[in-house]
C-alpha positions in Angstrom: 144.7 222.6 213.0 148.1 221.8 212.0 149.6 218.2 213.7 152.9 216.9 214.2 154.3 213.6 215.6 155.9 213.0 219.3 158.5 210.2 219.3 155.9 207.2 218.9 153.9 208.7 216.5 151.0 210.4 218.0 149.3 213.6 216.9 149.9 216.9 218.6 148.2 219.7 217.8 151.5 222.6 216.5 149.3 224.5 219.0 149.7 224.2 222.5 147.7 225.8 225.2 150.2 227.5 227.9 148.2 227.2 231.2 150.2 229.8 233.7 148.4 233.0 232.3 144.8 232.4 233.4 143.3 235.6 233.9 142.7 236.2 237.5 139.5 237.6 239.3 139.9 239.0 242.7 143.4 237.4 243.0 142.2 233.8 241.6 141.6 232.3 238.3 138.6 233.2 236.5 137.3 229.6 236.0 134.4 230.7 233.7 136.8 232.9 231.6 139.4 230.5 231.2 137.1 227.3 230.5 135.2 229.7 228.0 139.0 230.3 226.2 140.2 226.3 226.9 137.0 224.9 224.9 137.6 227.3 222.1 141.0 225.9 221.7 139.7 222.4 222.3 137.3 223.2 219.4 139.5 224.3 217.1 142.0 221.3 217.4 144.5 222.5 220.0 144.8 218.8 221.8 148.1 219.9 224.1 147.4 221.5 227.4 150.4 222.5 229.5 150.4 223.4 233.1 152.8 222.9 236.4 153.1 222.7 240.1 154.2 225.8 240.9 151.5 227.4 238.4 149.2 228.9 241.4 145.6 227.2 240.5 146.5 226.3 237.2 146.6 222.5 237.7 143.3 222.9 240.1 141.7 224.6 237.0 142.6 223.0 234.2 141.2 219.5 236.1 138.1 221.3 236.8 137.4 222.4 233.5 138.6 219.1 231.2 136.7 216.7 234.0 133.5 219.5 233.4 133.4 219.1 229.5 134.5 215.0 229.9 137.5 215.9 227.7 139.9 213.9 229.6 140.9 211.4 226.7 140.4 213.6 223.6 143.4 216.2 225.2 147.0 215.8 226.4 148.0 217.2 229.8 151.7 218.3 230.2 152.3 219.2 233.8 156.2 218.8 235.5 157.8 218.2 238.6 159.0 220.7 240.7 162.3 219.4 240.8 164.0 222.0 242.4 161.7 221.1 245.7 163.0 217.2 245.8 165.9 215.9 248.0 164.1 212.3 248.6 162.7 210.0 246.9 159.4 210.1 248.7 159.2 213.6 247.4 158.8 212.2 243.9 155.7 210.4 245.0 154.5 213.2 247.5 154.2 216.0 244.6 153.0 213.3 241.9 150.1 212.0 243.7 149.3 215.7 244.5 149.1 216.9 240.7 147.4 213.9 240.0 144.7 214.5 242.6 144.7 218.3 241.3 144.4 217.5 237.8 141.4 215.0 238.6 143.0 212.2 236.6 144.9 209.2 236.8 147.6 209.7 234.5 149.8 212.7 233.1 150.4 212.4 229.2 154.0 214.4 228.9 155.6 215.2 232.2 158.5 216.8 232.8 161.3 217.9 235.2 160.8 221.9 235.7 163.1 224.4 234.9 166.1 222.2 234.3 169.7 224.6 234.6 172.4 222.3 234.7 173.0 218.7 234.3 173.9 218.6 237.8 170.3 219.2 238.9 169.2 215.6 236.9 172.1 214.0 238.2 170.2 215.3 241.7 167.2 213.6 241.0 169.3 210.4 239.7 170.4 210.0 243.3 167.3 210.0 244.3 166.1 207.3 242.5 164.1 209.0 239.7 165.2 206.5 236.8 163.6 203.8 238.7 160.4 205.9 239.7 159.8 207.0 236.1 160.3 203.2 235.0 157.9 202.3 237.6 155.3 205.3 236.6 155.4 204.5 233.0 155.0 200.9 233.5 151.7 201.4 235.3 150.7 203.8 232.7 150.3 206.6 235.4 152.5 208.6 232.9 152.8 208.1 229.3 155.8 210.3 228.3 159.1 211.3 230.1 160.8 215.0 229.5 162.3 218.2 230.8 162.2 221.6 230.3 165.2 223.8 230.3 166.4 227.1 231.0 170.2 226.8 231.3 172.9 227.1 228.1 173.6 224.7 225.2 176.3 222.8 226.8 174.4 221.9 229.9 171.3 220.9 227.8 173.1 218.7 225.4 174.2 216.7 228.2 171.1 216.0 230.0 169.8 215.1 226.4 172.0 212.8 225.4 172.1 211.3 229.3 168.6 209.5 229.1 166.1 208.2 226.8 163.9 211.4 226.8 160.5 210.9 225.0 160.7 214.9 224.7 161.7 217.9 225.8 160.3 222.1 226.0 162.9 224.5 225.8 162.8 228.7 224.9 163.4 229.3 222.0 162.2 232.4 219.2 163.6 234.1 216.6 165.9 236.6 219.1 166.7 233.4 221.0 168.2 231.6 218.5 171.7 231.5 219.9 171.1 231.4 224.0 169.4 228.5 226.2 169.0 225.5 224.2 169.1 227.8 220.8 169.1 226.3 217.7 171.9 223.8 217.9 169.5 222.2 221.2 166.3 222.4 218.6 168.3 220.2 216.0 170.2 217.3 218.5 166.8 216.9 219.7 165.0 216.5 216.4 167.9 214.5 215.2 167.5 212.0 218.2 163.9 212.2 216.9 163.1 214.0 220.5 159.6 216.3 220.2 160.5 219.5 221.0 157.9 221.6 222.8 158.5 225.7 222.6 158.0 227.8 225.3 158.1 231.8 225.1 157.5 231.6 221.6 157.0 235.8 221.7 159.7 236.3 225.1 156.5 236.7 227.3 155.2 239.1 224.7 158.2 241.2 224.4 158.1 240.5 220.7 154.5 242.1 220.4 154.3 244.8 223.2 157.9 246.0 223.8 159.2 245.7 220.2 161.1 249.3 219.2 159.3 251.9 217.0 161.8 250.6 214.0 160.4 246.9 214.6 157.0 247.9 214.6 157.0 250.0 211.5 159.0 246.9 209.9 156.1 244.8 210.4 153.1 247.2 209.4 154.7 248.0 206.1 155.1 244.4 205.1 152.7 243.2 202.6 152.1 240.4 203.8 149.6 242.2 207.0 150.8 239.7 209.1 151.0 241.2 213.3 154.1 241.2 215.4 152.8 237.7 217.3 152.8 235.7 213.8 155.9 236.6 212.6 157.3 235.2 215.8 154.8 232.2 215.3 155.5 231.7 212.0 159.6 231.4 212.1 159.0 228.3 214.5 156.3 226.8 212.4 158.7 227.2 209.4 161.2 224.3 211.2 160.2 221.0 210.9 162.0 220.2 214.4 159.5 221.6 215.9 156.6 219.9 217.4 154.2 222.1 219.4 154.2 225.8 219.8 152.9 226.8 223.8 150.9 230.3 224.0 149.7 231.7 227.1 146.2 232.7 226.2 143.6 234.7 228.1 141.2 235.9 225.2 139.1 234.9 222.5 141.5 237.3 220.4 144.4 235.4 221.0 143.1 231.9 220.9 141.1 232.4 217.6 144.3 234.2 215.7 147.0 231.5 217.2 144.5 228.9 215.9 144.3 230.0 212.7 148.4 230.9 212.4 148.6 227.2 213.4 146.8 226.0 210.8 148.3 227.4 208.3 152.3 227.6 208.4 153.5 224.9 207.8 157.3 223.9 207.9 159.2 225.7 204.8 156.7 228.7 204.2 158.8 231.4 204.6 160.5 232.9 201.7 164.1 234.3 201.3 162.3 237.6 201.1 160.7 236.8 204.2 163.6 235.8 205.9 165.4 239.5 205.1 162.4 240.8 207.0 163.3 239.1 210.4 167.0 240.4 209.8 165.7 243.7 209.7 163.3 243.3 212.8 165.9 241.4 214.5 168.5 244.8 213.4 166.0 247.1 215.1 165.5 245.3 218.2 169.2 245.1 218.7 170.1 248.7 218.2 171.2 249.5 221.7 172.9 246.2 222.2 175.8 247.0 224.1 178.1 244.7 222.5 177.8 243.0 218.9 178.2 239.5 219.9 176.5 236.9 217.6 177.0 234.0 220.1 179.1 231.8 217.4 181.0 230.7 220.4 184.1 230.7 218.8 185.7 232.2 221.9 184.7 229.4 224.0 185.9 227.5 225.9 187.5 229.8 228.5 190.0 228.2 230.4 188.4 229.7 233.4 184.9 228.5 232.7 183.0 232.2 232.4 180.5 231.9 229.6 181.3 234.8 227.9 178.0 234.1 225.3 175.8 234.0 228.1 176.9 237.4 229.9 177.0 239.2 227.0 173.8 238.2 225.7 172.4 238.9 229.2 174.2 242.2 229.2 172.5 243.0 225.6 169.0 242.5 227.5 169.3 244.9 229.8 169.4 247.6 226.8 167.3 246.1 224.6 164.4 245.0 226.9 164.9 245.7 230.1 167.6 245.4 233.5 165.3 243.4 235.1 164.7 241.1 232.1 168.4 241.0 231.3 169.4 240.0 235.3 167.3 237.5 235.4 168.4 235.9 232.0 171.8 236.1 233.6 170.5 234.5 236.4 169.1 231.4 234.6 171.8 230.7 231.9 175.1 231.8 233.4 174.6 232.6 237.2 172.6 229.1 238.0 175.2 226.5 236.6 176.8 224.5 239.2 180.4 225.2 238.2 180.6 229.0 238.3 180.4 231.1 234.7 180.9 234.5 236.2 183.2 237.3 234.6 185.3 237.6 237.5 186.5 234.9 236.9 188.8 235.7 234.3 192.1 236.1 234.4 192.7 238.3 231.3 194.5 235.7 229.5 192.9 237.3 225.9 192.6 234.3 224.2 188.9 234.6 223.2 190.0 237.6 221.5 192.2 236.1 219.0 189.3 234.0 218.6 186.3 236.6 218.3 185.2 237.0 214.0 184.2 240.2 215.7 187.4 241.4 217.1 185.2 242.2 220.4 187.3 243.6 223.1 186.3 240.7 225.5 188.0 241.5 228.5 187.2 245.2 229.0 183.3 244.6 228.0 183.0 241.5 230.6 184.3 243.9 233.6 181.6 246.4 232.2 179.0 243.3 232.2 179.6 242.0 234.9 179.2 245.3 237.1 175.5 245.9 235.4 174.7 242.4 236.1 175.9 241.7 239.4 174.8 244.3 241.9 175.8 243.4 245.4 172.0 242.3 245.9 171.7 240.3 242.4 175.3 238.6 243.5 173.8 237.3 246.8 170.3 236.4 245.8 172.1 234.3 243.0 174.8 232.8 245.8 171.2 232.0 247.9 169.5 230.4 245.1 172.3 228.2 244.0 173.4 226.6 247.6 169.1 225.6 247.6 169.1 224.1 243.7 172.5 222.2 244.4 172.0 220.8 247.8 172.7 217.4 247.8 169.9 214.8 248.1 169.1 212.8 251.0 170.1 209.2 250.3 
């Protein structure tokens, strides 16, 4: 097993075990499966376990089976707070203790505030005293390292970076996500802060293996080098140096043996130029039915009106390339749950990102067409629901 350094210098495996995919039995987690899967991992070197509050059973599980095989201190557990559920500060406490007791332990190695989508959300959890409660938890030792995970654009994620002094932080990010969430330019401030960065959704929740175009597939079983969809996508992280651990979701021996072994063995730099044409090509096939040929260089940012236009149309792509659903709730995350509204209607036709676009997009006409694919009159007001709960203020 490959291992790379967190901020104080620690080993982390490059592999880290995603705990929210559990196979289930009978609508619950099939403990004997999954410890079967975990030890295998544990065996092989993965030391990075990642779970969450919201994972149904995963938490209860994971304790279970590290308590079981008295792994407790050889492994890292990465669990977060469900920060989108706290308005008061005994809430912090409340959903800690309840982890903890879950978990079977006394500490948490790397925890994190869930599902971060704007800065406004930590500046939520400021006012309710989390800088002092995270002081107060690392000085007892109940956890050991601070850090988010985020799901909103580049902007928003800069900010909560550069706001505290994050031990590390999980983002998504993979090869077709280079330029939306966190993207690249997230990966890098981090790195260059000398922040871990943990992946998540390294293959888009196995869109990069299962739902991959005909033209994609073929790409990849002509290459010589016989590597599958799901290292290709492995490999392009493990070829940056700013990243630290890799997350997979595994629920067979299959998986855990061959992400082992990918883990292993690439190793920052690998790839060759040749290599490198290969994921142009992939990436060319997958985006065939894009809808409109943005790149997300953000050169028509910022709009004086504040509508992402990045972040639509990259949502708007996803509906043709993946799937409506897929692309809805990406607009949802990045662009539709952002405190200060990003929407499309809110421009005003000014056409200044077009003098702007390298592309010489038609902005205006394609975010009106965006916009109505995106926003369906149920989408609009589950979005309107779900920001009023995120952004209610917190209870002094």
């Amino acid at each position: 097993m490959q291992y790379r350094k967190d901020k104080y210098g620690n080993d982390l495996s490059a592999l880290g075990y995603g705990c929210m995919r559990f196979t289930k039995k009978g609508g619950n987690i099939d403990i004997d499966k999954a410890e079967k899967e975990i030890m295998a991992a544990y065996n092989a070197g993965v030391n990075y376990y990642d779970t969450a509050y919201i994972y149904s059973g995963s938490e209860v599980a994971l304790g279970e089976i590290v308590e079981k095989n008295g792994i407790r201190e050889k492994i890292n557990i990465a669990t977060k707070l469900p920060q989108y559920m706290i308005t008061t500060r005994e809430a912090l406490d409340k959903y800690f203790n309840e982890e903890l007791s879950r978990l079977r332990t006394t500490y948490v190695d790397y925890y994190l505030m869930h599902h971060l989508t704007d800065v406004a959300q930590w500046e939520k959890l400021k006012d309710v005293g989390i800088i002092d409660w995270i002081k107060a938890k690392k000085e007892s030792g109940a956890i050991r390292n601070i850090g988010f995970s985020y799901h909103g654009n580049t902007d928003n994620f800069l900010k909560i970076l550069n706001d505290y002094d994050w031990d590390f932080c999980q983002v998504q990010y993979n090869y077709m996500d280079e330029v939306s969430q966190a993207g690249v330019t997230g990966v890098k401030a981090a790195a260059e802060k000398g922040i871990p960065v943990v992946i998540m959704e390294p293959l888009r929740g196995g869109k990069l293996v299962d739902l991959l175009p005909a033209d994609a597939k073929n790409i990849i079983k002509e290459n010589s080098r016989g590597w599958s969809a799901a290292e290709w996508a492995f490999r392009w992280l493990y070829n940056q140096s700013e990243v630290t651990v890799v997350l997979s979701g595994m629920n067979s021996m299959e998986m855990v043996e061959e992400n082992c072994q990918i883990a292993s063995d690439a190793t920052p730099g690998h790839l060759t130029d040749e290599d490198h044409k290969v994921y142009e090509s992939i990436k060319s096939a997958i985006s065939a039915n894009e809808k409109v040929g943005c790149t997300g260089c953000r050169y028509c940012m910022p709009c004086p009106k504040g509508v992402d236009i990045p972040g639509i149309f990259r949502s708007y792509n996803l509906m043709y390339t993946e799937s409506k659903r897929e692309g809805r709730f990406n607009f949802a995350q990045t662009v539709g749950l952002t405190k200060e509204p990003a929407f499309a209607d809110q421009c005003i036709g000014c056409g200044k990102c077009e003098q702007h676009c390298p592309q010489s997009l038609p902005i205006r006409e394609k975010l009106k067409e965006a916009d109505k694919a995106l926003r369906p009159l149920h989408y609009k007001i589950g979005i309107n629901v779900v920001r009023k709960f995120m952004f209610r203020k917190a209870k002094k």
